[in-house]
TIVO-317487 format. One record per residue (C-alpha): residue number from 1; chain; x, y, z. Coordinates in steps of 0.25 Angstrom, whole numbers, plus 5000, padded with zeros to 4 digits. Each point is the difference from the previous one (the first is absolute). Layout:
# TIVO-317487
 pos unit   c1   c2   c3
 NUM    A    X    Y    Z
...
# end
This chain:
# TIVO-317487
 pos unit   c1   c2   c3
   1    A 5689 5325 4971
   2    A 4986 5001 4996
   3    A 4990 5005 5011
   4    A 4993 4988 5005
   5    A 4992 5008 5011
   6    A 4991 5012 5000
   7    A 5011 5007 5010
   8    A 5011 4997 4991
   9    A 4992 5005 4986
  10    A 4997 5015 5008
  11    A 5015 4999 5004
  12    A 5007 4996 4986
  13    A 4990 5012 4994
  14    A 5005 5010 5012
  15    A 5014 4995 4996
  16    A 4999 5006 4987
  17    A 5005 5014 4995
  18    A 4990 5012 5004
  19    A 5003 5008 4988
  20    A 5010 5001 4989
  21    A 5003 5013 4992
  22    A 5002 4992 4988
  23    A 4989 5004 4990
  24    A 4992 4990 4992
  25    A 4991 4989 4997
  26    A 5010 4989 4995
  27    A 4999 4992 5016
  28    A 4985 5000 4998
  29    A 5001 4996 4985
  30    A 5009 4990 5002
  31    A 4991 4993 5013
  32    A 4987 5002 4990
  33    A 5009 4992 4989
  34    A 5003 4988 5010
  35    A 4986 5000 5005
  36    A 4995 5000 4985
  37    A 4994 5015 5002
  38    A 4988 4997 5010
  39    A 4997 5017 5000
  40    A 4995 4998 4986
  41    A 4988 4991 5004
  42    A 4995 5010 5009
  43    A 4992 5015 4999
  44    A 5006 5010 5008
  45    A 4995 5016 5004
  46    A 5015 5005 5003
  47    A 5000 5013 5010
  48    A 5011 5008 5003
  49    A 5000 5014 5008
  50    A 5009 5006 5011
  51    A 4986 4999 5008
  52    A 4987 4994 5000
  53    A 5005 4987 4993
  54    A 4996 4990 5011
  55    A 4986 5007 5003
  56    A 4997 5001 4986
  57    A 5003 4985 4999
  58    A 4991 4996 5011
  59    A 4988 5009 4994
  60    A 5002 4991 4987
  61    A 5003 4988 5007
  62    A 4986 5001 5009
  63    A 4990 5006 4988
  64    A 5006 4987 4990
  65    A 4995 4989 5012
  66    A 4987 5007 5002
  67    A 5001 4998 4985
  68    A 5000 4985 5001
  69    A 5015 5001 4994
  70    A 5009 4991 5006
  71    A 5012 5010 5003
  72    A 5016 4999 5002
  73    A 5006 5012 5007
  74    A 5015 5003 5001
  75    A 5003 5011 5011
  76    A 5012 5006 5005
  77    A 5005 5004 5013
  78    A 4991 4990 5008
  79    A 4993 5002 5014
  80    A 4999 4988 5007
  81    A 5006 4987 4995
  82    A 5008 4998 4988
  83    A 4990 4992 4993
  84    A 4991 5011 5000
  85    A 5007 5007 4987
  86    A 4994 4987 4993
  87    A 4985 4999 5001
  88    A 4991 4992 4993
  89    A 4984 5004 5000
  90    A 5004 5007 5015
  91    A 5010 4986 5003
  92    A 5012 5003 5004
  93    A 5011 4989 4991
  94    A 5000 4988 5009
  95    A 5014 4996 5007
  96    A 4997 4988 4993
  97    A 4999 5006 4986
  98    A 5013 5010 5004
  99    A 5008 4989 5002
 100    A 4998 4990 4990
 101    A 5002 5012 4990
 102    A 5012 5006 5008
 103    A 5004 4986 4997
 104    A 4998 5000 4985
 105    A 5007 5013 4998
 106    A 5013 4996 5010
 107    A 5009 4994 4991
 108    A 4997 5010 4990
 109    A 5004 5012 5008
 110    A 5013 4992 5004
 111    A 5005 4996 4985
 112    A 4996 5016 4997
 113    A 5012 5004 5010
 114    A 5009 4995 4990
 115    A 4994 5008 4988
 116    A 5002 5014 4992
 117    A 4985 5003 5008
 118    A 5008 4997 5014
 119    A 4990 4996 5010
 120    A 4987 5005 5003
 121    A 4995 5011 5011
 122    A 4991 4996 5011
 123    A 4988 5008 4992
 124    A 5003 4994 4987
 125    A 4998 4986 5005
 126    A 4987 5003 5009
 127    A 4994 5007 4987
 128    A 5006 4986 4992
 129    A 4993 4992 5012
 130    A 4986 5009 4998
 131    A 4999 4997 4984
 132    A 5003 4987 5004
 133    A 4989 4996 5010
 134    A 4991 5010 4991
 135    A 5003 4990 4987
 136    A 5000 4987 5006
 137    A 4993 4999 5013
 138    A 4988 5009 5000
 139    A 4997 5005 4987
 140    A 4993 5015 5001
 141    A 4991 5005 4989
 142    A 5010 5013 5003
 143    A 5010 5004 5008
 144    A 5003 5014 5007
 145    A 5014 5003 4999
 146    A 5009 5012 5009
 147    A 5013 5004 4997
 148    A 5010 5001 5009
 149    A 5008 5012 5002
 150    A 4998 5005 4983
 151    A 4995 4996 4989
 152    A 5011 4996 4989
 153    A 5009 4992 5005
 154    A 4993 4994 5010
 155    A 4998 4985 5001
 156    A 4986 5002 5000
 157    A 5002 5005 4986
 158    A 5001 4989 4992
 159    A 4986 4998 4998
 160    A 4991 5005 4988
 161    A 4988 5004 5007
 162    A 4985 5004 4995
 163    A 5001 5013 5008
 164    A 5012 5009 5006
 165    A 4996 5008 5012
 166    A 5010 5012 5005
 167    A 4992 5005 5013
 168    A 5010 5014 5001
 169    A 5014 5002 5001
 170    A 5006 5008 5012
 171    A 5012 5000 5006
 172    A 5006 4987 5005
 173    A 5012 4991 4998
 174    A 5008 5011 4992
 175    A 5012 4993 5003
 176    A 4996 4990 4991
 177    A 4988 5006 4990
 178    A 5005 5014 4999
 179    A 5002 5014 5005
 180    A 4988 5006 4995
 181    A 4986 4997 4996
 182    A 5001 4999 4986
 183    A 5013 4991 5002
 184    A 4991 4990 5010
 185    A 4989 5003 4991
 186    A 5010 4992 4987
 187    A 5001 4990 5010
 188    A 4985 4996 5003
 189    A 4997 5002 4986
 190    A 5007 4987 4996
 191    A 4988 4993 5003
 192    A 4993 5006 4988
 193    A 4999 4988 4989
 194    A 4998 5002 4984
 195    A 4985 5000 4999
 196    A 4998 4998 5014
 197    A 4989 5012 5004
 198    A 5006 5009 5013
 199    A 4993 5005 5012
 200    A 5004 5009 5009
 201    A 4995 5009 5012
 202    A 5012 5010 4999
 203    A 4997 5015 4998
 204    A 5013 5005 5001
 205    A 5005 5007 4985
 206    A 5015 4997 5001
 207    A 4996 4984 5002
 208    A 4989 5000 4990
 209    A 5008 5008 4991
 210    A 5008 4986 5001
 211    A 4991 4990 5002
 212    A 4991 5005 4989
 213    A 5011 5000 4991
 214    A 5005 4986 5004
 215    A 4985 4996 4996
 216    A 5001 5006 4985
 217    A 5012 4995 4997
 218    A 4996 4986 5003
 219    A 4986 5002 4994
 220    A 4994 4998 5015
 221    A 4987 5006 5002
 222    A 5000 5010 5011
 223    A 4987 5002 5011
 224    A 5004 5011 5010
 225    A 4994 5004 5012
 226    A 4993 5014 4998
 227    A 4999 4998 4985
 228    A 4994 4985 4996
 229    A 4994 4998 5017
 230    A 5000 5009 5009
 231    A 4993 5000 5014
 232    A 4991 5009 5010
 233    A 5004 4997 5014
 234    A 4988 5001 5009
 235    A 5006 5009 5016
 236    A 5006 4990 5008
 237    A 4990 4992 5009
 238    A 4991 5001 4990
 239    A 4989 4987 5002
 240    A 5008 4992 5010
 241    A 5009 5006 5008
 242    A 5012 4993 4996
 243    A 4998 5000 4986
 244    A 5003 5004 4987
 245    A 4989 5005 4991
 246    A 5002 5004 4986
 247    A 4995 5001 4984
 248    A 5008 4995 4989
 249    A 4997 5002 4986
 250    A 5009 4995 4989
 251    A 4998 4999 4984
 252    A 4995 4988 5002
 253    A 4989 5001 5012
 254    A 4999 5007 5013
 255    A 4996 4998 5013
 256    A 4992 5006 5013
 257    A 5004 4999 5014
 258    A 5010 4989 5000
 259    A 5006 4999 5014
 260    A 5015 4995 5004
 261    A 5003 4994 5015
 262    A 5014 5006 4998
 263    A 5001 5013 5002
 264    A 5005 5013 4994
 265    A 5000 5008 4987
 266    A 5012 4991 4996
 267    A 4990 4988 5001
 268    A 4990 5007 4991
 269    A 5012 5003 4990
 270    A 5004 4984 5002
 271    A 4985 4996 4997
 272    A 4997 5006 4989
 273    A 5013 4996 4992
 274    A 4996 4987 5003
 275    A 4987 5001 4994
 276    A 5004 5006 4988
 277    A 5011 4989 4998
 278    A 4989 4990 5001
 279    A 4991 5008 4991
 280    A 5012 4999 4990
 281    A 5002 4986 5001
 282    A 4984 4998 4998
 283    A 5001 5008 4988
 284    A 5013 4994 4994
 285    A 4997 4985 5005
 286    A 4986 4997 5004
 287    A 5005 4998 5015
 288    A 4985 5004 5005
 289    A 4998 5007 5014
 290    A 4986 5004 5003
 291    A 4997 5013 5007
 292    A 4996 4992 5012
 293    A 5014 4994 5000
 294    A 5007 5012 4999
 295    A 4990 5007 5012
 296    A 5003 4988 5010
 297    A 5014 4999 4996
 298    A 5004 5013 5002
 299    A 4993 4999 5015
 300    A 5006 4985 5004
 301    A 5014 5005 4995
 302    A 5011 5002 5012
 303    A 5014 5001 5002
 304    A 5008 4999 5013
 305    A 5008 5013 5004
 306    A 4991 5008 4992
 307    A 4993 5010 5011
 308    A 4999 4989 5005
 309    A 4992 5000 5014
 310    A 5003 4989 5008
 311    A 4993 5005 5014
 312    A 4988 5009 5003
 313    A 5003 5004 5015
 314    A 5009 5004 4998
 315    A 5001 5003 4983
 316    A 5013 4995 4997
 317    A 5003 5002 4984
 318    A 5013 4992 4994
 319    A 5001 5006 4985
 320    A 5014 4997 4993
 321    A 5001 5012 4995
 322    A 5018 5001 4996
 323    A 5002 5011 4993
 324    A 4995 5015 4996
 325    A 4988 4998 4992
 326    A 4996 4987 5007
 327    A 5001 5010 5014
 328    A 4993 5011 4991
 329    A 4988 4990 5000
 330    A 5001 4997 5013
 331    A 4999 5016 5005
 332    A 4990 5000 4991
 333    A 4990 4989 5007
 334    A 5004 5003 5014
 335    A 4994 5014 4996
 336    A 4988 4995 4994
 337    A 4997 4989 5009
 338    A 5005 5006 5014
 339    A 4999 5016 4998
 340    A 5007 5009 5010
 341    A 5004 4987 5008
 342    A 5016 4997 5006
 343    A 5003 4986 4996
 344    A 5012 4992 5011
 345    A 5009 4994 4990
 346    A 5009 4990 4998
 347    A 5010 5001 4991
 348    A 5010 4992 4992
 349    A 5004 5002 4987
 350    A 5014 4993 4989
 351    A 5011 5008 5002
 352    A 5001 5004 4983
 353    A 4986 5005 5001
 354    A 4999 5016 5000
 355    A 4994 5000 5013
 356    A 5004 5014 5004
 357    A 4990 5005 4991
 358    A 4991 4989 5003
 359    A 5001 5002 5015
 360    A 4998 5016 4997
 361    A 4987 4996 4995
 362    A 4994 4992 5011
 363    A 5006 5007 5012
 364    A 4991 5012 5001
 365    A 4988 4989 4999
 366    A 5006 4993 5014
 367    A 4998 5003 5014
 368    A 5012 4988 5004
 369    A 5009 4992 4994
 370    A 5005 4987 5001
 371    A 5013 5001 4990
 372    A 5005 4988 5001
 373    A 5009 4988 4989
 374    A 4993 4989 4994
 375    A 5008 4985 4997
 376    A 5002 5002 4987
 377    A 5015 5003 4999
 378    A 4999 5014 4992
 379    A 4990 5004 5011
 380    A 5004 5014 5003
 381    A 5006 5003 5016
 382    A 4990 5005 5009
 383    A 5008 5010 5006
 384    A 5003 5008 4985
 385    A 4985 4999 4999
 386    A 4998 5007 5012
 387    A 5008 5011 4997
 388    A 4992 5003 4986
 389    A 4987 4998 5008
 390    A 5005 5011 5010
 391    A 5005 5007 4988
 392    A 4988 5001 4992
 393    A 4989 5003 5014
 394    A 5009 5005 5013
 395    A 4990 4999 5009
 396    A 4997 4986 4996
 397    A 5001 4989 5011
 398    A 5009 4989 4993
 399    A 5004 4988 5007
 400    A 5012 4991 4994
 401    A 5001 4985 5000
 402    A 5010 4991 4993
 403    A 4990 4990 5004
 404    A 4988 5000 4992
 405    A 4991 4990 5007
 406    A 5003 5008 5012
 407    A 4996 5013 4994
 408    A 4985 4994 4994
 409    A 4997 4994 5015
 410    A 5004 5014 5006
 411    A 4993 5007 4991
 412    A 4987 4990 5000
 413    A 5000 5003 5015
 414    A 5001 5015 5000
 415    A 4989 5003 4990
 416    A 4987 5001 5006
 417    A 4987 4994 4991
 418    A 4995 5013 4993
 419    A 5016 5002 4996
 420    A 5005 4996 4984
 421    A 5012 4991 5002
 422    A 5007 4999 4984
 423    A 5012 4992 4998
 424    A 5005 5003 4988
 425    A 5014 5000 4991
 426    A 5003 4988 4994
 427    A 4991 4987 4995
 428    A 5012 4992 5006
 429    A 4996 5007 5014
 430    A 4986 4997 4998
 431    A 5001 4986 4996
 432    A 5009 4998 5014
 433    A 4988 5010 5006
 434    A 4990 4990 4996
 435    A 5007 4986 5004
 436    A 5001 5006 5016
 437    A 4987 5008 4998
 438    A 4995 4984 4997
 439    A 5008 4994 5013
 440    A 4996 5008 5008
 441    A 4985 4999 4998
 442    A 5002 4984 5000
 443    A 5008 5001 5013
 444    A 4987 5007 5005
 445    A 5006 5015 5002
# end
């Protein structure tokens, strides 16, 4: 039956099939067909990357608006509400506008059950509902697009973009990209389109090595970071003391002292991939963006669960970091931003994860730790991450909770206003983090 309430859209979408291992475009192809291909009235800059993706989305995303550019932007896991993965010039989609199109696109997904395609996953059809709402609601000059988990066969994919961005390739969902680097590295290249110019922050040589050769064969012009931009990071706490500050310079322009709210070497890295993607697009179809814009932007650009700090007494920090290179960054800024001090910790992270080494990384930078099992349902047990906390530091105080909501009151209560309280593991963690973080305040705690 077709959704007639908000309530009932959200529930028939969290009906839908998580994930299928069944390769290919033809479910997307086919819903485009029925909906006489919307994706092809609309401009996309598609970016892909094992890290990085949603920051670098948001940098583009804030220095377009300051641009004057009405924006679409297409994100992926959310923090928040659902709609939040659908903005519009910094509007969330409407329940109004997500049911009318959940509407439209109902019976289509219902006669597709019957098909060769089958029916659609839960990501396929919110990625449909985005082009949607992008073509026939709102109408963006330009849409900023992130993957999913990959690159070529993700829904995402069925677009023909003015740019491809590939942020970095690191080591996550192996059990469905690949084993190894180069193997993930294949993966995200399928974003790469004939003719369409490639920009990527990755360093590694083993991904390069694949990424630059997906680029010639498709005739893609490739702009690297270290070789067509490159940055000078200024020390940490350089000008404000939260802030990023760096130069860029490019083939195409440079920049001095453009300083980031979100914080980190990462951050830096994510930045100035974005600039050159939009320097790219300038040069290849006039999209203008002033120096100005690109200065502000960068500055009014956030994201939630980024080293995010959500208390000053005491500092509590939520970053999402979820596996090795996202907690490599993560080790990183603690060390920058919070030299030679013990963080109290409060931990959960998805069972598939490689949070052995992830944990091995962070523990010698805690004093306590809360390890405890976030609501998602791959959340990992509290009492086997206690054991690989103790494992990894022996001397380290680890309290375990089953009961997350629990473990973040206990450990809000036990820190002091000059301690560090992270939570960290999992954007599924954070986003819950958040929602009681809110309560709370409004209930006056």
């Amino acid at each position: 039956m077709i959704p007639k309430t908000i309530e009932e859209c959200l529930s028939w979408l969290d009906s839908l099939e998580k994930f299928s291992i069944r390769p290919g475009l033809e479910r997307m192809e086919y819903m485009m067909e029925r909906l006489e291909h919307p994706h092809r009235r609309l401009k996309f800059i598609h970016v892909a990357g094992t890290n990085g993706k949603g920051s670098t989305c948001m940098f583009l995303h804030s220095m377009l608006r300051k641009a004057g550019h009405d924006t679409g932007l297409f994100t992926s896991p959310y923090i928040g509400s659902f709609q939040s993965r659908i903005q519009y010039n910094e509007e969330v989609i409407s329940q109004e506008s997500l049911l009318l199109l959940v509407q439209r696109l109902y019976p289509i997904v219902e006669e597709m059950k019957g098909t060769e395609a089958g029916e659609p996953t839960e990501f396929e059809v919110i990625t449909t509902l985005a082009i949607l709402y992008f073509a026939t609601v709102t109408y963006p000059d330009i849409v900023i697009w992130e993957t999913g988990l990959g690159g070529r066969w993700d829904s995402t994919n069925i677009v023909h973009p003015l740019a491809s961005i590939i942020t970095n390739v690191g080591f996550d969902h192996m059990n469905i990209l690949g084993e190894d680097l180069p193997a993930i590295a294949r993966e995200k290249a399928g974003i790469i389109k004939s003719g369409v110019p490639m920009i990527t922050g990755e360093k590694k040589e083993e991904v390069l090595d694949v990424l630059l050769g997906t680029a010639k064969e498709k005739m893609a012009a490739p702009y690297r970071a270290g070789v067509e931009f490159r940055t000078h990071r200024y020390p940490a706490g350089a000008g404000e003391e939260m802030a990023e500050v760096f130069d860029y310079e490019s083939i195409f322009g440079s920049f001095k002292g453009c300083t980031l709210h979100m914080i980190g070497e990462h951050q830096v890295e994510n930045a100035a991939t974005a600039i050159m993607a939009l320097q790219v697009v300038n040069q290849y179809y006039a999209l203008y963006v002033e120096e100005k814009h690109i200065m502000e932007g960068l500055w009014d650009a956030s994201l939630p669960g980024r080293f995010e700090q959500i208390s000053e007494k005491p500092t509590v920090l939520l970053d999402g970091a979820h596996n090795v290179e996202g907690m490599e960054a993560l080790v990183k800024t603690l060390g920058d931003f919070y030299p030679g001090k013990k963080v109290s910790l409060v931990f959960s992270v998805l069972s598939d994860k490689k949070y052995v080494e992830m944990i091995s990384m962070l523990a010698p930078h805690c004093s306590r730790v809360w390890a405890t099992r976030g609501s998602h349902p791959r959340a990992a047990s509290s009492e086997e991450l206690a054991d690989v906390f103790q494992s990894a530091a022996p001397n380290l105080t680890v309290y375990a909770s089953e009961n997350w909501q629990e473990a973040l009151q206990e450990a809000i209560h036990t820190v002091t206003d000059e301690d560090v309280l992270l939570v960290a593991g999992s954007l599924y963690f954070i986003s819950d983090v958040k929602k009681e973080w809110k309560v709370n305040r409004k209930a006056g705690e």
